[in-house]
C-alpha positions in Angstrom: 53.2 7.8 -110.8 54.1 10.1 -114.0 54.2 8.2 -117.5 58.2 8.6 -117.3 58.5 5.9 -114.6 56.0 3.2 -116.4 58.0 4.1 -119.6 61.6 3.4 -118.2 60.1 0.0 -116.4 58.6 -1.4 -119.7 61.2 -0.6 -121.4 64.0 -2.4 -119.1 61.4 -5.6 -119.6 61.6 -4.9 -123.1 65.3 -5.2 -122.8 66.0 -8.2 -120.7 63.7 -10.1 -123.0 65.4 -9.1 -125.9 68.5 -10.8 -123.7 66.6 -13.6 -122.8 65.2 -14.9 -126.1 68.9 -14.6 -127.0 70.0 -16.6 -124.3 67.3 -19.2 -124.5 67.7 -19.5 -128.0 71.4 -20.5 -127.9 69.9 -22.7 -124.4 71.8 -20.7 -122.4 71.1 -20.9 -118.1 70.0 -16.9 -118.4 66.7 -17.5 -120.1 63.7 -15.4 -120.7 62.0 -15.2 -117.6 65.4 -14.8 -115.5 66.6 -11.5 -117.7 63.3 -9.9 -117.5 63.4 -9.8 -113.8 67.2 -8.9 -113.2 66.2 -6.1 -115.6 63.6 -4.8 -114.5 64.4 -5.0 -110.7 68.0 -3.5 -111.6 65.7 -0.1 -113.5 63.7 0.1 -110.4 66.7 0.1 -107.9 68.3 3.1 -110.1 64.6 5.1 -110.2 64.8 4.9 -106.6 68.3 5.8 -106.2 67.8 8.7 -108.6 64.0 10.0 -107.0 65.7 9.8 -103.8 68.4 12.2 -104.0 65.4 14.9 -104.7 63.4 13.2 -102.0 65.8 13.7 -98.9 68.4 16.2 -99.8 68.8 19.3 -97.9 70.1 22.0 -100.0 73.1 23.0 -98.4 73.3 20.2 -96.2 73.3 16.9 -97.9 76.3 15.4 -96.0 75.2 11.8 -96.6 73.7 9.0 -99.2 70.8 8.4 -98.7 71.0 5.0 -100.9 74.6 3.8 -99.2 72.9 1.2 -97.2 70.2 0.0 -100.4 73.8 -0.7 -102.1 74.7 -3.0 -99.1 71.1 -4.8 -99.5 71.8 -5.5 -103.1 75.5 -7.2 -102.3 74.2 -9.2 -99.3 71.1 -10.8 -101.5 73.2 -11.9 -104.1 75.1 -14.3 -101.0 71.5 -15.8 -100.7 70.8 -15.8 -104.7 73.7 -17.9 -105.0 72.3 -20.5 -102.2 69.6 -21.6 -104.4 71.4 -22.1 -107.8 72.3 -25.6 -108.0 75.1 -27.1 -110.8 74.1 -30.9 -111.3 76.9 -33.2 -112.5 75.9 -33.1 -116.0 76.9 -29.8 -116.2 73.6 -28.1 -116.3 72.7 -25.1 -113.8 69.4 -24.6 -112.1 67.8 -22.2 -110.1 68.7 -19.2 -111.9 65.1 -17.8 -111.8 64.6 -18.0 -108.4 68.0 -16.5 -107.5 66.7 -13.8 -109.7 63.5 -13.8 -108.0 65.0 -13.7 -104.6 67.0 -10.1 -105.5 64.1 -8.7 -106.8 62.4 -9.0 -103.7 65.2 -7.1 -102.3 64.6 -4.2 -104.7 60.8 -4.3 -104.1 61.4 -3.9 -100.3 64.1 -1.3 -100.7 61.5 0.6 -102.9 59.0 0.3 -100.6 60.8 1.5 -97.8 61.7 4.9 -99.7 58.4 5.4 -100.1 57.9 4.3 -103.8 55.2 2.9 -102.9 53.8 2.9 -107.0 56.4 2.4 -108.2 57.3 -0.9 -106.9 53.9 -2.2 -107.2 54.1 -1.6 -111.1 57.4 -3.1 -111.1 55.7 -6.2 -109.6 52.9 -6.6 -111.9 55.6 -6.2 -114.6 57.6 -9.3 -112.7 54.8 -11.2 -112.7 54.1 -11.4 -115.9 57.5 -11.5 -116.9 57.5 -15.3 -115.2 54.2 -16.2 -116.0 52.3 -14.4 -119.2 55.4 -13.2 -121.5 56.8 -16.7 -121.3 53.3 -18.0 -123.1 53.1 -15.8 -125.4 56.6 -16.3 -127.0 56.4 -20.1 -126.4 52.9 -19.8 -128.5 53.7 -17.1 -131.1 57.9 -17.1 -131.2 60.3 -19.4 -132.6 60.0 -23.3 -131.9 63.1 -23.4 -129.6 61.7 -21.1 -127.1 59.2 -23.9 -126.8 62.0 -26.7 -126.1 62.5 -27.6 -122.6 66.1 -29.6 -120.9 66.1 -33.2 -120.0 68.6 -35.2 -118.2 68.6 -38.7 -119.4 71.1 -41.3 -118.1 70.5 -44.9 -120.7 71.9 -48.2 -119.7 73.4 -50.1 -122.8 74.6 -53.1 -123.5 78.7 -53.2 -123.6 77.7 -54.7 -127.5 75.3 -51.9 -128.4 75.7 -49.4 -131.1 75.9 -46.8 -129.4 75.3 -44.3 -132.3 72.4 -46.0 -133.2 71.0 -45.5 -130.1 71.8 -41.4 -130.4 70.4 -41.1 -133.6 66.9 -43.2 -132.5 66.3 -40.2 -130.5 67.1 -37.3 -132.5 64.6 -38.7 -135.2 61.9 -38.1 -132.3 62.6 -34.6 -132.2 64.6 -34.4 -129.5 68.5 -32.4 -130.3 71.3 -34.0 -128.1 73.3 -30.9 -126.4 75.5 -33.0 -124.0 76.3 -36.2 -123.7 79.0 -38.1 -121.0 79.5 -42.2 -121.6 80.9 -44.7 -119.1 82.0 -48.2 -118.8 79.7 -49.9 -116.0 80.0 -53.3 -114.4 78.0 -56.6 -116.0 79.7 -55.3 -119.4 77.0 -52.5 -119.5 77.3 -48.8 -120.3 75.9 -46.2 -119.1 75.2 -43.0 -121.4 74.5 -39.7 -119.7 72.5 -37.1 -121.6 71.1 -33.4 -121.4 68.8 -33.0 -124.6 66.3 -30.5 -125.7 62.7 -31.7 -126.7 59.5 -29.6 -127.6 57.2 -29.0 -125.4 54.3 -31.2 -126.2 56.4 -34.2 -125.7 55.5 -35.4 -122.1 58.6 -36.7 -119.4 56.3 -40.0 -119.6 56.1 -40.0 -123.7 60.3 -39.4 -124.0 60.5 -42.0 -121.6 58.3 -44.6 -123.5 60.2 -43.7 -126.9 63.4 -44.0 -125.6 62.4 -48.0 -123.8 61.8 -49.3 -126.9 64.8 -48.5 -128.5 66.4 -51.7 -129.6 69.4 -52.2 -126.8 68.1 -50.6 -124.1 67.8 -51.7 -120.8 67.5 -49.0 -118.3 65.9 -45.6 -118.5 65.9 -42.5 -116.3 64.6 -39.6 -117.5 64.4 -36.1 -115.4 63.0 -32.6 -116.0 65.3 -30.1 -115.9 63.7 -26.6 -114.6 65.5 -23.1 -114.3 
């Protein structure tokens, strides 16, 4: 593999997490991890479609594309990308990464089978880490919101309550508010329906526990919202 192939691949990665801290700093459902891949699949799909041109042409008789039916590939995975991104009822989409996941596969195997043999084995090492190491080193060296994860919450209130008061109880524990739904339940109760964005180091168990005690609250439910 000559250095010009490692450069464009690291350079793509370099460029969809340039995207991705963008997106995830607004808290956006095309994070860091999901642009990375899409990138650096998508630079791999057009090295192969350029190598193989040189590869299998005839001169004089090139009467075909070799690449025509790698193009078909591509459309029919997104189909089965889509299949695994869910969007929950309080708004929020999930599965982006593994839609993203599941077409890079797809570019992998169509690299493979032209006999780019290297270069889809770098572009999988590069994956990997893209989903695994890269996201630890921004979450410990980069801003503090690439360290926030999404939580659904849904609190049951008394029909009496302050509901404000409730609201602000929870931003004081670090935790920002990005969407919020509320409802009129039976028993003169309500029912408020968050997504909200809390560091890190705040375990599911620990938000739950802070959110018990405030005053007014009777019912919790608290759920971890992964891309």
């Amino acid at each position: 593999m000559s250095l010009i192939f490692l450069q464009k691949l690291c350079m793509a990665m370099l460029l969809g997490a340039a995207i991705g801290i963008d997106r995830q700093l607004k808290h956006k459902p095309l994070g860091l991890k999901t642009s990375m891949v899409i990138s650096v699949a998508s630079c791999l799909i057009t090295i192969v479609s350029i190598e193989s041109v040189h590869r299998y042409a005839v001169p004089g008789l090139t009467t075909m594309d070799p690449m025509r039916l790698a193009a078909q590939i591509i459309s029919g995975v997104g189909f089965i990308g889509a299949g695994v991104i869910l969007r929950r009822s309080n708004e929020i989409i999930s599965g982006l990464t593994t839609a993203a996941m599941v077409w890079a596969a797809s570019a992998l195997g169509i690299a493979a089978g032209a006999g780019f043999y290297k270069e889809a084995s770098t572009a999988v090492f590069l994956i990997i880490m893209a989903i695994n190491i890269v996201p630890l080193f921004f979450k410990w060296f980069g801003p503090k919101k690439l360290s926030e994860r999404n939580l659904s919450i849904l609190i049951i209130v008394a029909s009496d309550s302050d509901l404000s008061y409730v609201i602000d109880e929870m931003q004081q524990e670090f935790i920002k508010v990005k969407h919020i739904k509320i409802k009129d339940l039976k028993d003169e109760m309500k029912q408020i329906q968050l997504v909200v964005a809390a560091p890190e180091r705040h375990r599911t168990t620990v938000v739950y526990s802070k959110i018990k005690k405030i005053k007014d609250v009777i019912a919790v439910e608290v759920e971890t919202i992964s891309t």
